[in-house]
Every structure is written in C-alpha cells, then in structure tokens.
C-alpha positions in Angstrom: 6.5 -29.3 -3.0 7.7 -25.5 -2.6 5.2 -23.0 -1.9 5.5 -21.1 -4.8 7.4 -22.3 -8.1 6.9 -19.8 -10.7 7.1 -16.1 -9.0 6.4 -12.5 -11.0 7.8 -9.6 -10.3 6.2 -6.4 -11.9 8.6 -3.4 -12.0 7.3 -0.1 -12.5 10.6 1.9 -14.4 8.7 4.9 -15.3 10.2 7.1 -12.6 13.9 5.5 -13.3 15.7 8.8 -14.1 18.4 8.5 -16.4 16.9 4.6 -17.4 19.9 2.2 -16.2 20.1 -0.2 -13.5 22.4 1.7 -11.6 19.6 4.3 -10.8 16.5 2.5 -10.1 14.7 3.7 -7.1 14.0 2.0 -3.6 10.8 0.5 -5.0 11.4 -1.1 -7.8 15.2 -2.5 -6.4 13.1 -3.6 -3.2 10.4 -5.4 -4.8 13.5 -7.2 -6.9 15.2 -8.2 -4.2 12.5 -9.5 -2.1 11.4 -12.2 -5.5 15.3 -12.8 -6.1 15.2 -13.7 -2.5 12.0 -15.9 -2.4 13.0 -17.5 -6.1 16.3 -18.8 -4.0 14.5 -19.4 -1.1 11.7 -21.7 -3.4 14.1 -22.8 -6.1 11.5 -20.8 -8.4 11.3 -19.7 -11.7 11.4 -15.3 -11.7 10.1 -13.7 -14.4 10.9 -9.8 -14.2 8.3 -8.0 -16.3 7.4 -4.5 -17.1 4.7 -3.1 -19.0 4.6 -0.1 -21.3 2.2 2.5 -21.0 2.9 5.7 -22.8 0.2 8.0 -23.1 -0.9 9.5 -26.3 -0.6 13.2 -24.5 2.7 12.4 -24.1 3.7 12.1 -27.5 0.8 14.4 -28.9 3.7 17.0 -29.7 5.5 14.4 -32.3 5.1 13.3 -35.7 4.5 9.7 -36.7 8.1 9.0 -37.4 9.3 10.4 -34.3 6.6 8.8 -32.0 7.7 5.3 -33.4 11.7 6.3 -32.9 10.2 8.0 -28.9 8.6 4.2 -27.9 11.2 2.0 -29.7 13.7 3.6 -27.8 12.3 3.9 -24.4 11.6 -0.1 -25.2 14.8 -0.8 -25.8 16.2 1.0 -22.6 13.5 -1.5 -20.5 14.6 -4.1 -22.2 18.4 -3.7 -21.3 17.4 -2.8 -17.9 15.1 -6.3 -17.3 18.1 -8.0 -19.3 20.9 -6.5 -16.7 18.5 -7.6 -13.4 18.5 -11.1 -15.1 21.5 -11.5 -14.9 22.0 -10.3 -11.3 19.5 -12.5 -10.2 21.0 -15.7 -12.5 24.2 -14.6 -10.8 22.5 -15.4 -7.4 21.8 -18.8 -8.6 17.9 -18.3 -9.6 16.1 -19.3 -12.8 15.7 -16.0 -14.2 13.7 -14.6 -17.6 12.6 -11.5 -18.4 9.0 -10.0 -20.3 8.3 -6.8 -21.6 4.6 -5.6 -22.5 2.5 -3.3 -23.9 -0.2 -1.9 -21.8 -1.5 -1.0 -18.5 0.6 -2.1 -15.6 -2.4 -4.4 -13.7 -4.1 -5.5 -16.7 -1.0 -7.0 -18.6 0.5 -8.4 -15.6 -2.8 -10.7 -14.4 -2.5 -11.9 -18.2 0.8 -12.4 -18.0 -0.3 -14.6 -14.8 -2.7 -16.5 -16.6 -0.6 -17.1 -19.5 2.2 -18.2 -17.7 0.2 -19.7 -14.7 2.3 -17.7 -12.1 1.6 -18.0 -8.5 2.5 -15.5 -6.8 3.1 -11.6 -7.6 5.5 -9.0 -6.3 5.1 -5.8 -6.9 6.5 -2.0 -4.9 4.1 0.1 -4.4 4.0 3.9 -3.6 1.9 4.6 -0.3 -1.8 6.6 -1.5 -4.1 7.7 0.6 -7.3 9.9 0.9 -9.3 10.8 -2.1 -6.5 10.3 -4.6 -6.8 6.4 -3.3 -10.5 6.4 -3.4 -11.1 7.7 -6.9 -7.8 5.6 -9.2 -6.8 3.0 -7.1 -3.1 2.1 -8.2 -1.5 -1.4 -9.5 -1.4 -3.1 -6.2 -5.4 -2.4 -5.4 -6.1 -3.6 -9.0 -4.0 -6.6 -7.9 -5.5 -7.4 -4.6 -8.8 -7.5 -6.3 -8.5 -9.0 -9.8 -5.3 -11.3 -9.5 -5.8 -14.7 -9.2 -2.6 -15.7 -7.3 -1.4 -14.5 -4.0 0.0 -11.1 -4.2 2.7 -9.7 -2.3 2.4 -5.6 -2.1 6.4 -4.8 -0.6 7.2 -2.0 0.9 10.4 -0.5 1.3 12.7 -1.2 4.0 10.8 -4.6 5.5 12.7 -7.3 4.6 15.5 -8.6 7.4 17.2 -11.4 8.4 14.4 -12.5 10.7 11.1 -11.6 9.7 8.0 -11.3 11.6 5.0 -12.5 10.0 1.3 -11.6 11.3 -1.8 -13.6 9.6 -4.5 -11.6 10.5 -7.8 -14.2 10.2 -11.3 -13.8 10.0 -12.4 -17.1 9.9 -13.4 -16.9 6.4 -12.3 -19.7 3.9 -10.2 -16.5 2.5 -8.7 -16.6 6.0 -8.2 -20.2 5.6 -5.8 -20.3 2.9 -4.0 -17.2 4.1 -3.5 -19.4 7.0 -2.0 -22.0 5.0 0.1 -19.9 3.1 1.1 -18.2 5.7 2.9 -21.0 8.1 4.2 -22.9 5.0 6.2 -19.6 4.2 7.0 -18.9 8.0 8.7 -22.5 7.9 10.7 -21.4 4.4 11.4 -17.8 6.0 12.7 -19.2 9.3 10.1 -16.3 10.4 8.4 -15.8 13.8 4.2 -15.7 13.2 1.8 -14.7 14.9 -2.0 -15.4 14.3 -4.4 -12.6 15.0 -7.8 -12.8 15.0 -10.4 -9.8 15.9 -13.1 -10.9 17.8 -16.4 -9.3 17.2 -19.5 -9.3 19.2 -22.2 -7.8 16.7 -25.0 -7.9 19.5 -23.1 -5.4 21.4 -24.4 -2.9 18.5 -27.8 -3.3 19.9 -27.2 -4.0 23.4 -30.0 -2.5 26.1 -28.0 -2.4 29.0 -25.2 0.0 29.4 -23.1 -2.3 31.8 -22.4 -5.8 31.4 -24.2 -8.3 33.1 -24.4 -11.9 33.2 -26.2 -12.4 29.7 -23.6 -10.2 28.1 -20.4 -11.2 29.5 -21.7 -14.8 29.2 -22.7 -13.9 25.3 -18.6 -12.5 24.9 -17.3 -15.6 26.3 -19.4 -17.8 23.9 -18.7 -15.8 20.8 -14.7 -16.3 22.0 -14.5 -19.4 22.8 -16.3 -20.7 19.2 -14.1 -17.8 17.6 -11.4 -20.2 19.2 -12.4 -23.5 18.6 -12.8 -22.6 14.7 -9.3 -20.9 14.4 -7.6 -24.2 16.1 -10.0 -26.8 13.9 -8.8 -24.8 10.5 -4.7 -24.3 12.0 -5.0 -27.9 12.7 -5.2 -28.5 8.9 -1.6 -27.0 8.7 1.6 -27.7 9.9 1.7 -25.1 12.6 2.6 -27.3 15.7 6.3 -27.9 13.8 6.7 -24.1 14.3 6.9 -24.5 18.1 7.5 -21.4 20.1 8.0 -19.3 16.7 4.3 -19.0 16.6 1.6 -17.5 19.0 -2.1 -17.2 18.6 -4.1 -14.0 19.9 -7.4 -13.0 19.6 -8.3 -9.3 20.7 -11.6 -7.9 21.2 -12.4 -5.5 18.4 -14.9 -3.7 19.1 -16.3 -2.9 15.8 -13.0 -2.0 14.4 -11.2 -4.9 13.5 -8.8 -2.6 11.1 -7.8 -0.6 14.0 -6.7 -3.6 15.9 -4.8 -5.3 13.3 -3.1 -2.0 13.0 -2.1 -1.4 16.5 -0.8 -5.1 16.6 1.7 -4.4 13.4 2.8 -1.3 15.3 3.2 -2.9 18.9 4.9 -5.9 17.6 7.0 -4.6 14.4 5.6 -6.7 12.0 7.3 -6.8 9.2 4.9 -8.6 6.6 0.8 -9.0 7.0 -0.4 -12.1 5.3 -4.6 -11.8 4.6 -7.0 -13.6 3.0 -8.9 -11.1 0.4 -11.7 -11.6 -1.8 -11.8 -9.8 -5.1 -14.7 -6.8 -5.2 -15.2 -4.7 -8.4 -16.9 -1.9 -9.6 -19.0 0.8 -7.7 -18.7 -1.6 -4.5 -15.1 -2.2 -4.7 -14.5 1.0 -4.5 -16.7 2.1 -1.5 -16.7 -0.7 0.6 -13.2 -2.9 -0.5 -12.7 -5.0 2.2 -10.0 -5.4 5.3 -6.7 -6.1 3.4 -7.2 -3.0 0.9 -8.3 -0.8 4.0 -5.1 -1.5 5.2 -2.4 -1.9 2.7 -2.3 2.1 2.8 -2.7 2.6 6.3 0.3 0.0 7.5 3.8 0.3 6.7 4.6 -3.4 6.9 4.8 -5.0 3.4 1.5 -7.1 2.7 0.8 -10.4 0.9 -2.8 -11.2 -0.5 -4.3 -14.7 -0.9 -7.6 -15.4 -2.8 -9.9 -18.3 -1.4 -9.7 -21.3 -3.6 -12.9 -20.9 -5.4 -12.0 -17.1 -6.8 -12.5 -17.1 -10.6 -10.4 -13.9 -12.5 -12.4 -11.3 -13.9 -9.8 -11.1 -16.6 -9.9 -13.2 -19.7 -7.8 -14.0 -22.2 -8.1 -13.4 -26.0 -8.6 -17.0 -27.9 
C-alpha cells in the first residue's frame, strides 16, 4: 500500500499580486509542485485548497453591497486559480480536485483533513523568527501541533532529483513512526537517509568531577550503547536493510543541545528534508516550551515533514 493516498496541499494566495497563475510566488508554486510530485510518485488523490480570510478592517471602508461584490470577486479569482493548478497537475497524470474555504488558514485546513481523512499536508511557509514567532505562530506551527496527519512544511528551493533525507530520532514512540515514515518514503523517493540520533547524558548536568574518569566514561558508554540497541530494535521493525548503502546511522553526543546538533548535521551534510516525530503542545506551554521539530523548522533551511505518534487525538472537532 502507498505511503500516502490522499495528499492536501494548502496554498496561501494572499500575496499573489495581480491574482492568476502565471504570478504566484516561489511558495505557493513550490509547495504545488512538491504534492503534484508526491501525488505521482504515490498514485494519490491531491486536493489543492485555499482558505479565505478577509478581515473586517479590510473592508471596514465599504458598504454592504460593495463588501459582498469585494469577497465574491476575490473568490472567484481563487477559484479560477485552484481550477487552472488542477488542471496542470491532471495534465501530469495525478487525480486532482480543488476546495475553497472560508476561514482561517490552519483551522479550515485540519477540518478539511478530518473531513476528507487526508494523510498528509503540504504547505510553504515564510521563514519567522524571534519575537514575531513566539507571540502568532503562523500556519505551519499551528499545523505541526494540531494536525493529525503528517505535515510536510516545504521550503523553497529543496526539492532535487536526488534527495537527502535526515530522520532525526529521539527514541520516542513519535520518533518511532517518523522512522517508519521516513524509510518507506526514502524507498519511494529513491532518497539517500540518514538516521540521527543525539545522545544525551543527563548526569553530566550534575557531575562532581571536572575530568572524566572511569565511572563517567563507563556511564557515556552505557547510555550509548542502550541509545543504540533501542534505535536498531525499533529500525528493525522497518524495512531499512532493503535501503543498503543509501542509508547510515549516526549518533552524536549532544551535549545538552540536541537542536544544535541536528542543525549542524543539516548544514554539514546538505540535507534537503528533516523528517521528526512531534507531539502536539497547546496553549501557554506550546508556546514557551514547543518542542524539537518546532525549534527547528525556523532555524533550518531544509524543508521539514512532521509525524504525530499513533495515539495523538486532534484538538479540533468537527460540527455534528
């Protein structure tokens, strides 16, 4: 059975300046291509979908009549532009549809997911960092958290012709269906992978001596050598071995900052897409803490695809 059979992509058209196919930006075109390309790759169903969010500022100026002309129009541009990348991608031999909503971009799309029982999500996103990040968040950090499929946050300019894949693992059962996910696309991608996992030593945090001696280096080579014994018991539930020399296991010392190491690996290596296991954190502790696959998405420039444990259950419901 394919990896994934019924793929979303969410376009964001509200920067698309005049609206028309012809200009859409490097995002949105990006993110098309890359689920036009895994739809063929999958023999999937693509569903290109955009939801409407015009603000009541923006139309604060108008009078009834003219608001309702203002949206209806702007809808109907959308529309003609989802109906036009339809039939791009039908050209290319995919199952294409197209879906137009009413609402804020995360929210509508995660329904659109449980409606449609979509399992996986593209979606471009524009690189935020700092405060502005902290505070709002943007669609793809709503996603990562509240989206019950795998998402796939692309970034401009990282597909190729031979991809390299990283799955960065924490041991976690999160970790354990990234893992999954992640070699059964590297076989569909014809991709190299590599397997990264951080190893962390959290007596070191407390440690008395300020040189190692025999208890602590014989402490480091115990916490490794479980670290690897658990990484090759869950990989064994894959089909990594057909992979052959297309995919190499690491494990780095972290030293407290697992981030930092997953980050020089992406750069050292060229990694072109991060595959993570994330588990979905709202509210106040969301945004404080998040967890490794949100640090990051900001911070790497390699496009990066998020994958819920099995037991995640949506935040978002549906209206009966």
């Amino acid at each position: 059975m394919p990896l994934f059979q019924n793929i979303l992509v969410g376009l964001d058209l509200a920067a698309c300046k005049p609206l028309a196919t012809s200009s859409l930006g490097p995002i949105p075109r990006d993110a098309f291509r890359r689920g036009v390309e895994l739809a063929r790759i999958h023999c999937a169903r693509l569903t290109l979908f955009t939801a409407l969010n015009v603000s009541e500022e923006a139309l604060r100026f108008l009078d009834e009549a003219d608001r309702t002309h203002v949206v209806s129009a702007f809808a109907d541009a959308v529309k003609q532009v989802l109906y036009e990348l339809e039939q791009e991608a039908r050209r290319e031999g995919v199952r294409a549809t197209h879906e137009l909503a009413s609402g804020k971009g995360w929210l509508e799309i995660i329904k659109q997911v449980l409606r449609d029982k979509h399992d996986l999500v593209v979606v471009g996103t524009r690189d935020q960092t700092g405060f502005r990040r902290v505070l709002f968040g943007n669609t793809a950090m709503k996603l990562l958290r509240r989206c019950p499929c795998p998402v796939l946050v692309n970034k401009v300019g990282t597909q190729g012709p031979s991809p390299r894949l990283l799955i960065a693992t924490d041991l976690k059962a999160a970790s354990e269906e990234a893992l999954r996910v992640g070699i059964e696309l590297a076989h569909q991608l014809n991709a190299h992978v590599d397997i990264l996992h951080v190893v962390e030593y959290p007596l070191d945090r407390i440690w008395t001596t300020a040189t190692p001696d025999g208890r602590e280096l014989g402490y480091h080579i115990k916490i490794r050598t479980e670290a690897e014994q658990l990484l090759y018991h869950q990989l064994e539930k894959t089909d990594y071995k057909a992979l052959g020399c297309r995919l190499e296991v690491h494990l780095a010392d972290g030293d407290g900052l697992p981030d930092i190491a997953i980050q020089h690996f992406i750069q050292i290596h060229r990694i072109q897409l991060l595959v993570m296991g994330t588990i979905g954190r709202g509210g106040i502790q969301g945004i404080m803490i998040g967890n490794t696959a949100e640090r990051l998405l900001p911070e790497v420039h390699c496009s990066v695809l998020a994958v819920k444990p099995p037991d995640f259950v949506c935040p978002i419901k549906l209206e009966s």
